[in-house]
Phi, psi and omega in degrees: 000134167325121158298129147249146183259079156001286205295312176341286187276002156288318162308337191298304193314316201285308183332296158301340184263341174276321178269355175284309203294320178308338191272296176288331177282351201253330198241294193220111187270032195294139164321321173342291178302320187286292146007284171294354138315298159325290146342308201289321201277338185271339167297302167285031173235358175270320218244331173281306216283343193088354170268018179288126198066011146291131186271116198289341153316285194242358167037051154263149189291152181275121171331087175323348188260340168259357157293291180326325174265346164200099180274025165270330182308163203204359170228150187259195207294343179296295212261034180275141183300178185298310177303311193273001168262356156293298184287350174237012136313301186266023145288296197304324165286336172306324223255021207225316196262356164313279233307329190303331181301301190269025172287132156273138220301119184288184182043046177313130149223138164236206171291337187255333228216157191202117194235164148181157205236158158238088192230115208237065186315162188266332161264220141306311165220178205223154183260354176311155160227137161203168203194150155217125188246133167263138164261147192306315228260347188253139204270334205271221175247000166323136191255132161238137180229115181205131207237163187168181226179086178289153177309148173071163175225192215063226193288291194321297134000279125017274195265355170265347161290342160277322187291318159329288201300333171272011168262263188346308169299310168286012185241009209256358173260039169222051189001083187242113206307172174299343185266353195254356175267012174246313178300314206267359163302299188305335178285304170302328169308298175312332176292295182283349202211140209276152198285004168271019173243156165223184176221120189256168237160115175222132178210129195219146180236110164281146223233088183018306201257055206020032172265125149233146197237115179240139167247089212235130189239071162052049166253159174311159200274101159345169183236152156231094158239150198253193175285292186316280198223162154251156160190160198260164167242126180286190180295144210225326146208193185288139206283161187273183200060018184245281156269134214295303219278069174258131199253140206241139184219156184258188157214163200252151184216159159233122189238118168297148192322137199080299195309178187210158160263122228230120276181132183187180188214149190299327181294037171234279168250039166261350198300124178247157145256087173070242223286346214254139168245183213289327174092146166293319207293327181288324197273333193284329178294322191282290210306319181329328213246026201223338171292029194227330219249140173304166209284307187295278201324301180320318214282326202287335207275323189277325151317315161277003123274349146294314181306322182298279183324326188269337191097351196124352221252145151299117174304156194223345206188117147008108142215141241215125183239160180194132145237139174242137184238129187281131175266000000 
């Protein structure tokens, strides 16, 4: 379960009771409105009184990712009525086909690079992030490739991961290394968003000539397999949204023509059967068998062995698989 920082959403709430009250006293007294004062006034007395986020129902705590997204709510998801178990039905298929809308056209191929992904939420929607950005402003084939995994999950998830994805856009046309585009995410992540959500975050940039420059912000450690040998590369910092001033370095690989860069989210190696889960050691074993096999083949052999491993056992968490293959 999500934490939540009260005093956090209590300022949001003064916040609101201050421009509904600017509002209703200069403009408008609509019942709605008044209404929505009201709401605003009983929550932060929910919030005084010690009930807050308690379901007035069944006075069980109320789902921390709906309260964080909407902190009026007052029943938790068991006792919402047949109209509000409807109406978040279809925010949640809305919320589903942005994000799949912001997905990138999978099985990228250029002259140097052959990408492809596998992204699979565990619900409606995912708190996964992944992206391949061309920036407008560069004349040559340079790639930004990225990928991450936000805290928590559902609707709340959901939209910081959109929110991720329209930071990475907009930056990516200031030609900025991976480490200074990962620092200035982290301000902003940290700016915009209450400090009990992060992100882990891995972002790399390819280079006509198989030099990729990687920034992995305590995300799982990428894989590099080579003709030769695999090895994984670690966390280069700390994941973003924990500290504004958080300092981030990249590292550099080079990779020959076939090889690959092999990109994943924890929900690949936290995936359990009752106690055991699928493991680096189960994906390193795999890597063996994946250097011969197209960026799609690499991505399908590991899918269909989770599908082994697990059994029939229900996925628990988002996942998001990604290969880059030097051609």
């Amino acid at each position: 379960m999500i934490n939540i920082d009260y005093n956090s959403i209590r300022m949001q709430l003064l916040d609101r009771k201050e421009r509904l009250d600017r509002v209703i006293s200069d403009i408008d007294k609509s019942p709605h409105l008044l209404q929505l004062l009201h709401q605003v006034d009983s929550a932060l007395e929910r919030i005084d009184n010690g009930t807050f986020g308690i379901c007035e129902v069944c006075h069980d705590p109320i789902e921390s990712e709906r309260l964080i997204v909407d902190p009026l709510i007052r029943v938790c998801l068991d006792h919402l009525s047949k109209h509000q178990q409807r109406a978040l039905e279809q925010d949640l298929d809305m919320a589903s086909k942005i994000q799949r809308a912001l997905l990138p056209n999978n099985n990228f191929v250029s002259n140097e690079w052959e990408i492809y992904f596998h992204y699979e939420p565990a619900g409606m929607v995912s708190g996964d992030y992944c992206d391949i950005i061309k920036p407008n402003n560069q004349q040559d084939d340079n790639l930004i490739v990225t990928i991450g995994d936000v805290s928590g999950k559902g609707v709340a998830a959901s939209m910081l991961m959109t929110h991720m994805h329209a930071l990475f856009h907009s930056m990516t046309d200031l030609e900025l290394s991976v480490n200074e585009l990962v620092r200035r995410a982290n301000r902003l992540f940290c700016e915009s968003t209450a400090f009990t959500h992060y992100a882990t975050l891995t972002v790399s940039k390819l280079y006509p000539n198989g030099k990729i420059e990687i920034c992995n912000a305590g995300h799982c450690f990428p894989m590099v397999l080579g003709h030769e040998t695999s090895h994984s590369i670690e966390a280069t910092g700390m994941p973003i949204g924990i500290f504004n001033e958080g300092e981030y370095f990249s590292k550099e690989i080079t990779l020959l023509p076939g090889e690959m860069l092999l990109l994943y989210t924890d929900g690949l190696n936290e995936a359990r059967k009752d106690e055991e889960e699928f493991g680096i050691d189960r994906l390193t074993e795999l890597a063996r068998r994946m250097i011969n096999k197209s960026a799609k083949e690499a991505v399908e052999l590991i899918i269909e062995s989770l599908k082994n491993f697990l059994s029939g056992t229900a996925k628990l968490d988002d996942l998001t698989i990604m290969a880059v293959k030097r051609r």
